[in-house]
RODRENTOR-949653 format. One line per field, with one value per residue (C-alpha): residue number from 1; residue in one letter; y, x, z. Coordinates in nm, 2 decimals, always signed. Last residue first. Layout:
BEGIN
n = c(NUM/...)
res = c(A/...)
yy = c(Y/...)
xx = c(X/...)
zz = c(Z/...)
***
This chain:
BEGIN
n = c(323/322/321/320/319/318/317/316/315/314/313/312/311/310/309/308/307/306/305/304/303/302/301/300/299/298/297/296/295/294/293/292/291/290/289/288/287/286/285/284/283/282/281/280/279/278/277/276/275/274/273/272/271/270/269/268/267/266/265/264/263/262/261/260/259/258/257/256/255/254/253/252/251/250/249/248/247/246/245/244/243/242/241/240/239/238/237/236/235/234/233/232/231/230/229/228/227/226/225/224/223/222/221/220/219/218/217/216/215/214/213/212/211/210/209/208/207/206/205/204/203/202/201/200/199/198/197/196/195/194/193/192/191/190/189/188/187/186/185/184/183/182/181/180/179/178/177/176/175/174/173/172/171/170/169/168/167/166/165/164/163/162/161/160/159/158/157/156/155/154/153/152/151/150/149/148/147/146/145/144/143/142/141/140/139/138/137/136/135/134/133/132/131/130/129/128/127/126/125/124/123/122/121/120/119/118/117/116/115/114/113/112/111/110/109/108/107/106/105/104/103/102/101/100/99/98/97/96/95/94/93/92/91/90/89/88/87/86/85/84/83/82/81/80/79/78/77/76/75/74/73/72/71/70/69/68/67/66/65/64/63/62/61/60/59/58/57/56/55/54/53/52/51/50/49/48/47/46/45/44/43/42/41/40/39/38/37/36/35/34/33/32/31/30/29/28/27/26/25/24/23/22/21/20/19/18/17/16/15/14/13/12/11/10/9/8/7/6/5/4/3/2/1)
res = c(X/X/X/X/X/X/X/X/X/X/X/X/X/X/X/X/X/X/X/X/X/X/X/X/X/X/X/X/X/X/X/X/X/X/X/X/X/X/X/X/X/X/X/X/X/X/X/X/X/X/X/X/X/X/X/X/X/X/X/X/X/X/X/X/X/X/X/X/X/X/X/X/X/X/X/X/X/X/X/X/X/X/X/X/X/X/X/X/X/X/X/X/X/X/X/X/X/X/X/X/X/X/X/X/X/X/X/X/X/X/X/X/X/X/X/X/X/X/X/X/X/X/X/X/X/X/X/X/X/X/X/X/X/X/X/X/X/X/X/X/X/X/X/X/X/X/X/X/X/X/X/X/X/X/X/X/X/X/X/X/X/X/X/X/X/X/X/X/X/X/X/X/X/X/X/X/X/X/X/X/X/X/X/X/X/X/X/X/X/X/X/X/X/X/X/X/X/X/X/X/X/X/X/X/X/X/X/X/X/X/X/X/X/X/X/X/X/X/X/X/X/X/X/X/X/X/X/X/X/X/X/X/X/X/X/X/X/X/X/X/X/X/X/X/X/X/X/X/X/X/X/X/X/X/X/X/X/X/X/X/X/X/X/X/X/X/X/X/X/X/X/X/X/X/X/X/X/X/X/X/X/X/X/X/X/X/X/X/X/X/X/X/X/X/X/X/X/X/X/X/X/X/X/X/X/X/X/X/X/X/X/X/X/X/X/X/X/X/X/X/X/X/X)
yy = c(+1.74/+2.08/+1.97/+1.65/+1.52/+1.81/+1.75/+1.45/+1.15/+0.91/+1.04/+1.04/+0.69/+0.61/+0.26/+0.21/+0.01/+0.01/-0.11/-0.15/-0.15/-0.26/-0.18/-0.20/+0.16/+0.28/+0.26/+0.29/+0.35/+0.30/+0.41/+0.34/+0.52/+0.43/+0.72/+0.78/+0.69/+0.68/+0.58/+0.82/+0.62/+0.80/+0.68/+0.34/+0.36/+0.24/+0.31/+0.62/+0.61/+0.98/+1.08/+0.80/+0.83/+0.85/+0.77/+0.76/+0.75/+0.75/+0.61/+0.49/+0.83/+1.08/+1.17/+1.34/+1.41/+0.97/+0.89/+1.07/+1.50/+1.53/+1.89/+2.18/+2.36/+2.39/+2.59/+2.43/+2.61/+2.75/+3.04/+2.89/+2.71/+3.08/+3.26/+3.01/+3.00/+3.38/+3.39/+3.22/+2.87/+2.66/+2.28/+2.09/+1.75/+1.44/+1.07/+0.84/+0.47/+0.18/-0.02/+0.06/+0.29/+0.45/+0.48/+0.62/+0.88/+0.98/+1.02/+1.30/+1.42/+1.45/+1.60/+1.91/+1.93/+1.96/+1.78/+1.76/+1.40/+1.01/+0.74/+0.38/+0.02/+0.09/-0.17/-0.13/-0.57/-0.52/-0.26/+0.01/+0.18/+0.26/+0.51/+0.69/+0.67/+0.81/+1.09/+1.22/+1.41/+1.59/+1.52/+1.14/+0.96/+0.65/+0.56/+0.22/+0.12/+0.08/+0.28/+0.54/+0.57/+0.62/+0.94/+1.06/+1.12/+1.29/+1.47/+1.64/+1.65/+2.01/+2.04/+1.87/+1.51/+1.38/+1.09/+0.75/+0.49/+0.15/-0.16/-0.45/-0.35/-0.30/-0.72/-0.80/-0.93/-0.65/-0.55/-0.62/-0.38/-0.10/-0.08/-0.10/+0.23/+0.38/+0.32/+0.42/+0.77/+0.85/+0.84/+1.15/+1.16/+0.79/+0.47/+0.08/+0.15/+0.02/-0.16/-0.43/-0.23/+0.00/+0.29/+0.66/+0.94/+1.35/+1.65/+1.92/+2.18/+2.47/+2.54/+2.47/+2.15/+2.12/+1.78/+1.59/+1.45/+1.74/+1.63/+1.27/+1.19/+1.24/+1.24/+1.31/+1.24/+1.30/+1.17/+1.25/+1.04/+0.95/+1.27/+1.41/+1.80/+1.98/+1.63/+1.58/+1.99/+1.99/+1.66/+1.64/+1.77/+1.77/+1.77/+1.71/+1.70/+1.71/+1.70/+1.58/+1.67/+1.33/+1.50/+1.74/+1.99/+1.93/+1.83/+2.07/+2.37/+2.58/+2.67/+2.58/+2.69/+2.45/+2.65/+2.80/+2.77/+3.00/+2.74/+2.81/+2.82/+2.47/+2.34/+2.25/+2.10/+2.18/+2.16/+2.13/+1.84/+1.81/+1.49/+1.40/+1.41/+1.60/+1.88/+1.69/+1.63/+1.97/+2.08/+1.78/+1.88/+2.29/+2.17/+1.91/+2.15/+2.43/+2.22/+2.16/+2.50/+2.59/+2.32/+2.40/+2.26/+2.05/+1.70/+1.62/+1.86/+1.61/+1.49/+1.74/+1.65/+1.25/+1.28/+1.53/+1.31/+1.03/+1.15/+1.27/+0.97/+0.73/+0.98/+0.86/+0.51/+0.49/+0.69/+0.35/+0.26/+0.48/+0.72)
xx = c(+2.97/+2.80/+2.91/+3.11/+2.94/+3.11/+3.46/+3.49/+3.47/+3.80/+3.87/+3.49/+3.50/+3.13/+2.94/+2.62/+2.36/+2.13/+1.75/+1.61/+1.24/+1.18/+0.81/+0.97/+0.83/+0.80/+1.13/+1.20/+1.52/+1.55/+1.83/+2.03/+2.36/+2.72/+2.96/+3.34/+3.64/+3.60/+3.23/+2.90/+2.53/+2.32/+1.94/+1.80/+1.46/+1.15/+0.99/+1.21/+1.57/+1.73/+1.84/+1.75/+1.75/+1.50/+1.48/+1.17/+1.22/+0.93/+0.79/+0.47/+0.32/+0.06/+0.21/-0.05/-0.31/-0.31/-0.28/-0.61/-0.69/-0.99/-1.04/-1.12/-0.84/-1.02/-0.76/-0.44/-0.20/+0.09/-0.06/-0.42/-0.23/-0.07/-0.37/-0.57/-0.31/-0.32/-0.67/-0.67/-0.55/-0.58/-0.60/-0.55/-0.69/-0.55/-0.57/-0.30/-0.26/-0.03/+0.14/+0.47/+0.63/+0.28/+0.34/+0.69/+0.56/+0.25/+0.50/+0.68/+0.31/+0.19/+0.51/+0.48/+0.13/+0.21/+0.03/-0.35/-0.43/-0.40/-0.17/-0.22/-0.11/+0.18/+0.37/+0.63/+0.62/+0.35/+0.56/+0.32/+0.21/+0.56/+0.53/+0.31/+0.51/+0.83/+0.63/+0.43/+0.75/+0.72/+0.59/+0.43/+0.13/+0.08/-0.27/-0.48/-0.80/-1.10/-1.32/-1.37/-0.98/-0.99/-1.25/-1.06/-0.77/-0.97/-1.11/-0.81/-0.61/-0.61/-0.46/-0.15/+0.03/+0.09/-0.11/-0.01/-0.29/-0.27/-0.46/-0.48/-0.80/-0.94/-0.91/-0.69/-0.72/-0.56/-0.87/-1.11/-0.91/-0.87/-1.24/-1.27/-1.04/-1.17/-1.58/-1.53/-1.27/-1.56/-1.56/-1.47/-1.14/-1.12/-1.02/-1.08/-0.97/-0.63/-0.60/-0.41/-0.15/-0.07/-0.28/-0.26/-0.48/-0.36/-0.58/-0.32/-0.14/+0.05/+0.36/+0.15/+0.18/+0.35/+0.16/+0.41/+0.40/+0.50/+0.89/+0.94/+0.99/+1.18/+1.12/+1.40/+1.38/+1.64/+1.47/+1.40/+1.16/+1.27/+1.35/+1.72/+1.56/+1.72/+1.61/+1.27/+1.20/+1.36/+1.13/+1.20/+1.56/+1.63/+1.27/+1.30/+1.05/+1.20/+1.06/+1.24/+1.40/+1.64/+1.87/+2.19/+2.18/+2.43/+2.20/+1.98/+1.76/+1.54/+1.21/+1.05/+1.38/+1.65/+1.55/+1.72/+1.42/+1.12/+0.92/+0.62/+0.86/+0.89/+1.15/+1.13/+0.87/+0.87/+1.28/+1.36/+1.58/+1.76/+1.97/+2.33/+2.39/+2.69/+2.47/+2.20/+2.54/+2.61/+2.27/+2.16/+2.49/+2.38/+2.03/+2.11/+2.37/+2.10/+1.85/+2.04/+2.16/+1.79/+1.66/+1.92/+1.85/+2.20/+1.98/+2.06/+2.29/+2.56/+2.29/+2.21/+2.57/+2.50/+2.19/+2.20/+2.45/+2.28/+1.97/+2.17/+2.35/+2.08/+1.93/+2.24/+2.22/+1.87/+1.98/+2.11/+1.78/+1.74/+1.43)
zz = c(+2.17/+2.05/+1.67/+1.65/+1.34/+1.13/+1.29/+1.18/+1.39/+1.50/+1.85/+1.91/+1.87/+1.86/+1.94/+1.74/+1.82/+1.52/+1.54/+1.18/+1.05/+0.71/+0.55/+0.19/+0.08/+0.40/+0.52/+0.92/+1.08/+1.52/+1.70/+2.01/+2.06/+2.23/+2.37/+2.33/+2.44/+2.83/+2.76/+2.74/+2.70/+2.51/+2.58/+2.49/+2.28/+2.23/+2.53/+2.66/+2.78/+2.74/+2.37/+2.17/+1.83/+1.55/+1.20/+0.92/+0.56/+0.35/+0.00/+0.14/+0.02/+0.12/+0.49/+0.66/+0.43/+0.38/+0.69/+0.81/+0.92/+1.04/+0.90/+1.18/+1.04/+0.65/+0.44/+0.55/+0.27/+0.49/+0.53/+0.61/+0.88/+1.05/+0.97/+1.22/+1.50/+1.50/+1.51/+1.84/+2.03/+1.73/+1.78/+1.42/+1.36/+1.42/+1.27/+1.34/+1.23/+1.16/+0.87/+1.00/+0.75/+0.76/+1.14/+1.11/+0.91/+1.12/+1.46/+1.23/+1.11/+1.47/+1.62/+1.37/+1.53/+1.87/+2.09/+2.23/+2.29/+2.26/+2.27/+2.19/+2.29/+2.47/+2.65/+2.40/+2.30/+2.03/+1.84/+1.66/+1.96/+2.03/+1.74/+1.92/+2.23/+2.07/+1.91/+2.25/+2.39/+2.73/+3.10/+3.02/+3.23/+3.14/+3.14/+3.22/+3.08/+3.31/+3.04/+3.36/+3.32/+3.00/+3.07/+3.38/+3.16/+2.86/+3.11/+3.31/+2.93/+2.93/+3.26/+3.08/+3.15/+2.82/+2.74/+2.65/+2.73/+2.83/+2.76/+2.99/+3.17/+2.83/+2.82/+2.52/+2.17/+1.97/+1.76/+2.05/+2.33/+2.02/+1.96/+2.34/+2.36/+2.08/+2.18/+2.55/+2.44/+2.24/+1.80/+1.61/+1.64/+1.50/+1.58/+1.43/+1.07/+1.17/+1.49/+1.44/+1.26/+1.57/+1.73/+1.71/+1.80/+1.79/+1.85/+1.69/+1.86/+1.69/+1.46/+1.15/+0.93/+0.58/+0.52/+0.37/+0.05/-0.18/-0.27/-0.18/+0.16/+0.43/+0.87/+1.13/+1.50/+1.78/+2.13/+2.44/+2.64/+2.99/+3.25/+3.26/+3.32/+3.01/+2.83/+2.94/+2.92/+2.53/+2.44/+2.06/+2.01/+1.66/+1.55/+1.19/+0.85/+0.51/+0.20/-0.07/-0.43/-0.52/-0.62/-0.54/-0.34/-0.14/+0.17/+0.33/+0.22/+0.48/+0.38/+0.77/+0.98/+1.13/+1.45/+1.78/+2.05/+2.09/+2.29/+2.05/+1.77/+1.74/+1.50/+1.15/+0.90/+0.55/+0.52/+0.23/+0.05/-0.25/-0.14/-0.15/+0.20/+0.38/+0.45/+0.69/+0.89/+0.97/+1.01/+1.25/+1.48/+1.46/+1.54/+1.86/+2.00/+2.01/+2.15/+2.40/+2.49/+2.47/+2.70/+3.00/+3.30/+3.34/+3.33/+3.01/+2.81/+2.65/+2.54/+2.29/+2.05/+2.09/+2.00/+1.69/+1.51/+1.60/+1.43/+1.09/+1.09/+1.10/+0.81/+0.58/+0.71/+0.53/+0.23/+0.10/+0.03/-0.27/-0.28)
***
């Protein structure tokens, strides 16, 4: 892929920001996540790219969808896969809480796992600590495994989890490791990306998410040079067809980098929608608004931070959707 497609997927994410947050805090996740689709759409369109979408948005909250199978961009090549959450943390944004973002994921054609609309066991780490956590390893032996490869005391390490009754034990088991955990209502990619900048305060997150999320969060962390490994969480036979359908025969597999995203050719992008670790939120101004986003490519290992102020008087119509 051409590096001049990494302002084309800045776009896309800022696009899709600046339309859901027009939504935060008025209790309204589907609105939002409406605006944040329609806006992705329009802009994904305008990109000469082949792409489909093998990853789309979560039908477990039943919200609008830039559907698994879709096609965006003009058709034109490359051929890609394409992974997007356009509005990832609905509840944070419809209730003006940190950690909303607009996230897209590319890569060539066939390297993204095509992962179910369910929950995966998620853990992810930075560089520092590749090869030095696994699913199958205790919460004691990844978090001090993590502790040694980063050089600090466990008491100095800290935790993402999202705050769910199924997390009661993993919780009281980091805790027990005298590590620290930060607690977070909605949206585990931003902080598993944040494990990959030393200065996030996050040193790794862990637990049950989606499993959409867990291949977005994967990309940015091959761009990055970290790691996540997860496995796939059915809830019943349904869950079960549903992988096997989309060509995940074994759902108990520990799933590594390489099944999630198989190549270091890979775009990642996200923007802030409300403030989170890694990102500012949208900030609205008498002529328009200002954005915060973060672009990843694999292949060269660059990661860029744009601010970018918008004139709203000056953007076409097909970036202004749901603004």
């Amino acid at each position: 892929m051409e590096r001049e497609l990494t302002m084309e997927f800045a776009r896309v994410t800022e696009a899709a920001a600046l339309a859901s947050a027009r939504w935060v805090g008025l209790g309204d996740k589907i609105a939002a996540d409406n605006a944040a689709v329609e806006a992705m759409r329009a802009v994904f369109n305008t990109i000469h790219m082949d792409g489909t979408v093998v990853i789309g948005e979560g039908e477990m909250d039943e919200a609008p969808m830039l559907y698994i199978g879709e096609s965006v961009g003009n058709g034109e090549s490359p051929e890609l896969d394409v992974a997007v959450d356009p509005l990832e943390g609905t509840t944070a944004c419809a209730k003006g809480l940190p950690g909303a973002i607009a996230v897209v994921a590319i890569a060539q054609r066939g390297c993204l796992l095509h992962a179910p609309d369910m929950y995966m066991d998620k853990i992810a780490a930075g560089p520092a600590a590749v090869g030095k956590i696994s699913l199958d390893a205790t919460v004691l032996e990844n978090v001090t495994n993590v502790a040694k490869a980063l050089g600090k005391n466990i008491k100095d390490i800290t935790v993402v989890i999202l705050d769910r009754p199924r997390h009661q034990k993993l919780i009281q088991d980091v805790r027990a490791c005298g590590a620290r955990v930060r607690l977070i209502s909605d949206g585990d990619v931003s902080p598993a990306v944040a494990c990959a900048f030393e200065d996030s305060g996050v040193d790794m997150m862990m637990g049950v998410g989606g499993a959409p999320e867990g291949v977005l969060a994967a990309a940015a962390l091959r761009c990055m040079g970290g790691e996540m490994q997860g496995r796939l969480w059915p809830e019943n036979e349904e869950d079960v067809a549903r992988a096997k359908a989309l060509g995940v025969e074994d759902v108990q597999k520990l799933l590594t980098m390489d099944d999630l995203v198989s190549t270091d050719d890979v775009f990642f992008a996200a923007t802030g929608i409300t403030e989170g670790p890694l990102l500012r939120a949208v900030t609205y101004t008498s002529k328009g608004a200002l954005t915060h986003t973060v672009v990843m490519r694999g292949k060269t290992g660059t990661v860029r931070f744009i601010e970018a102020r918008h004139r709203f008087d000056k953007k076409p119509d097909y970036a202004m959707k749901g603004c």
